[in-house]
C-alpha positions in Angstrom: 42.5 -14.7 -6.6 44.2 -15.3 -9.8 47.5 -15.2 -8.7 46.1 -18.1 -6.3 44.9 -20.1 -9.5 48.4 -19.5 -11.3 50.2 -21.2 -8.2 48.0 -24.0 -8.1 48.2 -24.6 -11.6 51.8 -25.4 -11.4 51.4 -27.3 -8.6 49.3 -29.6 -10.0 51.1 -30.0 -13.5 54.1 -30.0 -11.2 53.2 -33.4 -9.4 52.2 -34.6 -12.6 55.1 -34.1 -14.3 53.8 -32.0 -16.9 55.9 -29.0 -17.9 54.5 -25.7 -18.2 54.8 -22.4 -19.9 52.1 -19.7 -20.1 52.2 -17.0 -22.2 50.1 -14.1 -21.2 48.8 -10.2 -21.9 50.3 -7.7 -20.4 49.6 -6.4 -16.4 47.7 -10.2 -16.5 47.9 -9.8 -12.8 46.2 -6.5 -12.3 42.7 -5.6 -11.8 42.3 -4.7 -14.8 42.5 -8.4 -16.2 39.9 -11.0 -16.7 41.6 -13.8 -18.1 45.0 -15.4 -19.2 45.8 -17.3 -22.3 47.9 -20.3 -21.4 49.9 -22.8 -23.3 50.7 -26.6 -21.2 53.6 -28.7 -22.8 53.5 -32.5 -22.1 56.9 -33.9 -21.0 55.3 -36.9 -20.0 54.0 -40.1 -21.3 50.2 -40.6 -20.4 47.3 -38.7 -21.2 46.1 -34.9 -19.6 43.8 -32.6 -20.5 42.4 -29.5 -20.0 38.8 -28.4 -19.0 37.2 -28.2 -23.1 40.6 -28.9 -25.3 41.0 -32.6 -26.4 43.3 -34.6 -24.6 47.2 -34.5 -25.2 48.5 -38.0 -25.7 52.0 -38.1 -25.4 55.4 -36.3 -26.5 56.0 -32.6 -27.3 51.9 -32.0 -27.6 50.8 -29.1 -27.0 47.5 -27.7 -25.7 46.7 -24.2 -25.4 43.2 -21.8 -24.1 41.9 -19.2 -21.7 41.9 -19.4 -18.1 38.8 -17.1 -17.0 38.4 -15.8 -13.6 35.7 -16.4 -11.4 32.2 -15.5 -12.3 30.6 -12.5 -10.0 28.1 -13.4 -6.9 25.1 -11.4 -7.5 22.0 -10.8 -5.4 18.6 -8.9 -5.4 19.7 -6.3 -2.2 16.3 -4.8 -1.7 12.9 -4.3 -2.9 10.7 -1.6 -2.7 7.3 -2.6 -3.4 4.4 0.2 -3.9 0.3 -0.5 -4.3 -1.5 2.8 -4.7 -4.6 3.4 -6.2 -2.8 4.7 -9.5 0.1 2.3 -9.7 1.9 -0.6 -8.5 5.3 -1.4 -9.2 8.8 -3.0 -6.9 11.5 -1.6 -7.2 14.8 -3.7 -7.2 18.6 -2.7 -6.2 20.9 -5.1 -7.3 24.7 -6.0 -6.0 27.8 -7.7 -6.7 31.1 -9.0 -5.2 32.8 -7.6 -7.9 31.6 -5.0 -11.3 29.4 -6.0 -13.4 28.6 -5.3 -17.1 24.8 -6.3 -16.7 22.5 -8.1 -14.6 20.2 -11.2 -15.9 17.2 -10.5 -14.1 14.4 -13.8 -14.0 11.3 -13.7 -13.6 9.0 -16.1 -12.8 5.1 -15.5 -13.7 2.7 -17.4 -11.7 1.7 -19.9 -14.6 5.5 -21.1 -14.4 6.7 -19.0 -17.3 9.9 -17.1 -16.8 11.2 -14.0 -18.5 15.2 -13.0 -18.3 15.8 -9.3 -18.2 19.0 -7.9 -19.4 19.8 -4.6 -17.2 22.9 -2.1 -17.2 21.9 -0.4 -14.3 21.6 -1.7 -10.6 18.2 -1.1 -10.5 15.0 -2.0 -12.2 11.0 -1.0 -11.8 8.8 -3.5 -12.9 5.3 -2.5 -13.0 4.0 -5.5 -14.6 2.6 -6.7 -11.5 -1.1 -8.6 -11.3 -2.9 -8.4 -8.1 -3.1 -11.3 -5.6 -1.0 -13.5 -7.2 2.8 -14.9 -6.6 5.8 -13.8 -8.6 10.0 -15.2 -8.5 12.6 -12.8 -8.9 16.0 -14.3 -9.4 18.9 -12.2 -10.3 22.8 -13.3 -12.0 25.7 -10.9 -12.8 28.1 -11.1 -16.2 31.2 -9.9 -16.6 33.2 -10.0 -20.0 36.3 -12.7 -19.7 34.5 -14.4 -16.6 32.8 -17.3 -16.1 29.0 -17.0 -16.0 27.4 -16.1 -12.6 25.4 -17.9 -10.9 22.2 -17.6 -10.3 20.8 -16.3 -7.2 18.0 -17.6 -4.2 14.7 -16.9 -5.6 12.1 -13.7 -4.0 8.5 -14.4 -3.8 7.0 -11.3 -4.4 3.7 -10.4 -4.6 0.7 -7.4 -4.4 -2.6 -8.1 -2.4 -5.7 -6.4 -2.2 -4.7 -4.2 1.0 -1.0 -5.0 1.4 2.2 -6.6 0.0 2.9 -10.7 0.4 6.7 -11.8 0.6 8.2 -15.4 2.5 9.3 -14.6 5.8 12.7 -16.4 4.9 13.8 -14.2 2.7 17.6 -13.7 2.4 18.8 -11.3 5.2 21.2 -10.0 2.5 17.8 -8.2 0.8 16.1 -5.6 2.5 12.2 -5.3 2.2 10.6 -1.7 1.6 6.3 -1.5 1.9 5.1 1.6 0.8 2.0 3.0 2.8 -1.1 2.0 0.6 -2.3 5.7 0.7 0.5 7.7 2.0 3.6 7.3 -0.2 6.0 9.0 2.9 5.3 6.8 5.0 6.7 3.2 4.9 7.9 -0.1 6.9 12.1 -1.0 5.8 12.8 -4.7 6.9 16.1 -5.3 7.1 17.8 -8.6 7.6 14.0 -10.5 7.2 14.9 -13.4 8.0 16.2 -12.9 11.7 12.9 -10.4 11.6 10.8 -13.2 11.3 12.5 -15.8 13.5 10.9 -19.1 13.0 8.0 -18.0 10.8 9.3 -19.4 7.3 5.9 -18.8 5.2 4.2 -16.3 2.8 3.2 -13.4 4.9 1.0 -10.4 4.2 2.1 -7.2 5.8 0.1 -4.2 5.5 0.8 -0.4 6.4 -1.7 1.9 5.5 -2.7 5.4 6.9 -6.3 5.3 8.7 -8.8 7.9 9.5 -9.7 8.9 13.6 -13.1 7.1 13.0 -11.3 4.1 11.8 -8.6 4.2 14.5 -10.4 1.9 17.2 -9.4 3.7 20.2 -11.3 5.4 23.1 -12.1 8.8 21.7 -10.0 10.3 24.9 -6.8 9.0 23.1 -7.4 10.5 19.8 -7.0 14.1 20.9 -3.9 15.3 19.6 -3.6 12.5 16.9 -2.2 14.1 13.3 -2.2 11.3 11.4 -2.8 7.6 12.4 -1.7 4.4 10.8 -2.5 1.0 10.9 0.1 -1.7 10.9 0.0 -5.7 11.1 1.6 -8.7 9.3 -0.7 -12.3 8.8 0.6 -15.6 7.5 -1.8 -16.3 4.4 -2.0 -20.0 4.5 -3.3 -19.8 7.9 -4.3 -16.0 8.8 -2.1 -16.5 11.8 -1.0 -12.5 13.1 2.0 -11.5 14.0 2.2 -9.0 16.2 6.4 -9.0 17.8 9.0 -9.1 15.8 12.2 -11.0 16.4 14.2 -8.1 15.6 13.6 -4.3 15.0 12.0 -2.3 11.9 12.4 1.0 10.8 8.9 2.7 10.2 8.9 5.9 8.9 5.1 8.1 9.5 4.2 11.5 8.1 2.3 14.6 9.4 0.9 17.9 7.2 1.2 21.3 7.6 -1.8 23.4 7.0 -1.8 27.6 7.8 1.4 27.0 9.9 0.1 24.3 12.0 0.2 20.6 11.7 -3.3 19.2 11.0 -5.0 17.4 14.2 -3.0 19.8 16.5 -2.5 23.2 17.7 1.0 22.2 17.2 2.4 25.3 15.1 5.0 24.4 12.6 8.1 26.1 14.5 7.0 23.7 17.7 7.0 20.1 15.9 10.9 18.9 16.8 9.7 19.8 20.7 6.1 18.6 20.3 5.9 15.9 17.7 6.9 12.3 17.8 5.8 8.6 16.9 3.3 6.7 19.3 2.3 2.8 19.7 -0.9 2.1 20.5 -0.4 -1.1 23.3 -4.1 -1.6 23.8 -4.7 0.7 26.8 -2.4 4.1 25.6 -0.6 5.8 23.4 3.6 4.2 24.0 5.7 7.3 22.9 9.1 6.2 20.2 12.1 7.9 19.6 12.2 8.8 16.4 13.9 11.2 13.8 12.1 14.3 12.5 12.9 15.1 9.0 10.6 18.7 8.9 11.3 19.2 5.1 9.8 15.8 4.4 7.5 16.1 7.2 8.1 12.7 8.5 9.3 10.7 11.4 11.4 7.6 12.0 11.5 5.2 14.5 12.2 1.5 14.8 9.5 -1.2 16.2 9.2 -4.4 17.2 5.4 -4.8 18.1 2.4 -4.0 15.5 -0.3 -2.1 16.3 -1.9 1.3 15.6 0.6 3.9 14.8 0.2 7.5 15.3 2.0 10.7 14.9 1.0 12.5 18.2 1.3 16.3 20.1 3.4 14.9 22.9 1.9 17.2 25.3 -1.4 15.7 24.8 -0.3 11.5 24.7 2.5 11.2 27.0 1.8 10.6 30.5 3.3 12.4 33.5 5.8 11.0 35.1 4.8 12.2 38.5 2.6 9.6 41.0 0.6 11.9 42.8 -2.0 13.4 41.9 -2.3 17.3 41.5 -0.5 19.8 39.2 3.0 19.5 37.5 5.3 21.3 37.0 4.2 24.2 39.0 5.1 26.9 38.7 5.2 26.1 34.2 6.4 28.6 31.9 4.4 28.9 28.0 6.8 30.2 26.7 7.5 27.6 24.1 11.3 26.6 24.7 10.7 23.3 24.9 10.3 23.6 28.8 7.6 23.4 31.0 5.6 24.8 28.4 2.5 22.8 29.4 1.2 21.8 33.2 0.0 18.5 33.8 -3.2 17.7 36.0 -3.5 14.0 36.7 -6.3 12.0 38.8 -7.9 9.0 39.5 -8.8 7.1 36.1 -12.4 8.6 35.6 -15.2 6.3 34.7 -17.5 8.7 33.7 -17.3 12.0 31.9 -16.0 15.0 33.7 -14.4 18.0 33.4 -11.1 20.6 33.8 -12.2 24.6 35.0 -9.4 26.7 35.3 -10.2 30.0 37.3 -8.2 33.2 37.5 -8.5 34.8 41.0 -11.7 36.7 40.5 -13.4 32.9 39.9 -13.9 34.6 35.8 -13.6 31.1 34.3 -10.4 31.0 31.7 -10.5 27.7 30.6 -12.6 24.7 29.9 -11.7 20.9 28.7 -14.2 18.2 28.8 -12.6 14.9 30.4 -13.7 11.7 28.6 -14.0 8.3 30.6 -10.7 6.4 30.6 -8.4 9.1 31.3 -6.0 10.2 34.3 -4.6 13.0 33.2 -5.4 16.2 31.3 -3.0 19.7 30.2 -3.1 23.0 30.1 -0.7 25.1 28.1 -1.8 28.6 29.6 -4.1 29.8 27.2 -7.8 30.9 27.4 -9.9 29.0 25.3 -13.2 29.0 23.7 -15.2 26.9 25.8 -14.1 28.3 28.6 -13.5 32.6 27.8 -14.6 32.9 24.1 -10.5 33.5 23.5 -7.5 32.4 22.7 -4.9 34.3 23.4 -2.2 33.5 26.3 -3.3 34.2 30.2 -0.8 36.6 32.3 1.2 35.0 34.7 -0.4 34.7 37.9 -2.1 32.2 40.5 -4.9 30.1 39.1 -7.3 28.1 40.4 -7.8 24.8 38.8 -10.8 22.0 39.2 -11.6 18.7 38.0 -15.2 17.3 38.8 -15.4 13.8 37.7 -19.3 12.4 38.8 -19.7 13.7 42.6 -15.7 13.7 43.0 -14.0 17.0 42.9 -10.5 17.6 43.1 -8.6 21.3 43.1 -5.7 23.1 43.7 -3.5 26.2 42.9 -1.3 26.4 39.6 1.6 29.3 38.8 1.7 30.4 35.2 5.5 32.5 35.3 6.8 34.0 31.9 
């Protein structure tokens, strides 16, 4: 770049007719150098001048200064905002086209004040944040021996009483972070907002907090196997318009505990979650399983969404439909052996419309199991273990024949299951 500016200078003076010398530092041409003093002899009559020297009449006059290079680009690159009950505070990562000695950080206050923020590092928590109100965050690099940067595109930030408001034009070159209200692991990353948002171009409200079973507004059927649950959804605020797709995806990222070896909710034990655990989407009439990531020191799980709905971090044997289309028992024979493989058998039936219920018999009719199926459902598991309701036990059945049967109202339906080890 600056050996682009040297040739054009003496081009210019060139055409001109304006001779011209420079006299510069040493290695003025590396990286390592910000500016070059220069000295322009006029050979010429008429009048030139350079940018803040007074202007050289005529003759042998001389005029002399310091060509600077360009000044940096900078920009806010994401923000991390976090509303807890004990703080709230965003988080901003700056960057630059080129290094930096500090960033000018401006801040806008909702009564039109501002406040400029000098800041060596590339990041800076402000946790002098009001609820429900609007603030601007602008951001400008400067480099010793360069020109001043400019300032960047204003961020409407802001904290809400349940959730975090931002514009939905927001710079693709910032990422957006939104911390769970009461789960700090688990949180929505927007990247690249603005193609996220599509046409939207207002101040939204998203909100992503973690939501008990009683206020996760499901059939109580689908809630069995649920470890943690989350609730999810974006609103304009001028207009309380939802959005519910997204133009492009987001990364959500939902947590699970561990209690005693096994994750709360479930009977998942903790060496089972990477084959039993994973993200669900509530679509309004079951549980839609994601791919995801597990990260089991964290205790999380990422996926990437483009609809907004419940959320819930689910034992896959117990939320993800079979695949088969007939009714009966699959796989058959199933091994428990917990490999990941036809661990579980999977009963399915006509959608029941009442309450009914799952008896599994050995072959001397003693009863081994018992599950109580709840109107809405089609399909019910067992992973080849007695149970309470059913033997007073829990320990796993021998492998064998077993009879199973559903009675849903005055239908019955039965067959003959193989548990193999």
């Amino acid at each position: 770049m600056k050996l682009e500016k040297f040739l054009l200078f003496i081009f210019v003076f060139a055409a001109l007719g304006i001779g011209l010398s420079i006299f510069y530092q040493d290695n003025i041409f590396t990286s390592g150098a910000n500016a070059a003093i220069f000295t322009i002899t006029n050979t010429c009559t008429g009048t030139y001048q350079v940018a803040g020297f007074p202007p050289v009449l005529s003759g042998l006059d001389t005029a002399a200064g310091t060509l600077l290079s360009r000044g940096p680009v900078a920009w806010i690159s994401s923000v991390l905002l976090k509303a807890t009950g004990s703080e709230t505070q965003a988080v901003f990562t700056f960057s630059s086209d080129t290094e930096v000695d500090k960033y000018c950080l401006v801040k806008t206050y909702p009564d039109g004040n501002t406040e400029t923020i000098e800041i060596t590092a590339r990041s800076y928590v402000d946790t002098n944040i009001i609820g429900d109100a609007v603030y601007y965050y602008a951001v400008s690099g400067f480099k010793t021996d360069a020109e001043t940067g400019t300032v960047s595109n204003s961020i409407p930030i802001g904290i809400v009483s349940d959730g975090i408001i931002f514009s939905a034009s927001t710079p693709n070159s910032t990422t957006i972070e939104i911390v769970a209200r009461n789960d700090t692991r688990a949180l929505v990353r927007i990247n690249r907002p603005d193609d996220v948002f599509g046409d939207e171009k207002g101040i939204i409200k998203f909100v992503i907090r973690r939501i008990t079973l009683d206020e996760l507004l499901i059939p109580s059927w689908a809630k069995s196997g649920v470890a943690s649950a989350y609730e999810v959804y974006c609103r304009v605020l001028s207009t309380g318009k939802s959005i519910t797709y997204l133009a492009a995806p987001v990364e959500i990222i939902l947590s699970y505990n561990v209690r005693r070896n096994v994750v709360t909710g479930t009977d998942v034990r903790a060496n089972e979650v990477l084959l039993r655990l994973s993200n669900f989407r509530w679509d309004g009439t079951g549980w839609i399983r994601l791919p995801g990531a597990i990260d089991v020191s964290n205790q999380t799980i990422q996926s990437y969404i483009n609809h907004l709905s419940y959320f819930g971090v689910c034992d896959i044997r117990l939320q993800q439909e079979p695949g088969f289309p007939y009714y009966g028992a699959e796989p058959n024979p199933f091994t428990p052996n917990n490999d990941g493989y036809n661990d579980v058998t999977y009963f399915k039936f006509p959608l029941a419309e009442e309450q009914g219920e799952l008896t599994i018999f050995d072959i001397n009719a003693a009863i081994v199991y018992k599950k109580t199926i709840l109107p809405g459902q089609s399909w019910i598991t067992w992973d080849g273990h007695y149970n309470q309701e059913g033997a007073g036990r829990t320990d796993l059945a021998r492998a064998g024949i077993y009879i199973w049967q559903i009675k849903i109202g005055a239908r019955i339906e039965n067959g003959v299951v193989i548990l193999a080890k």
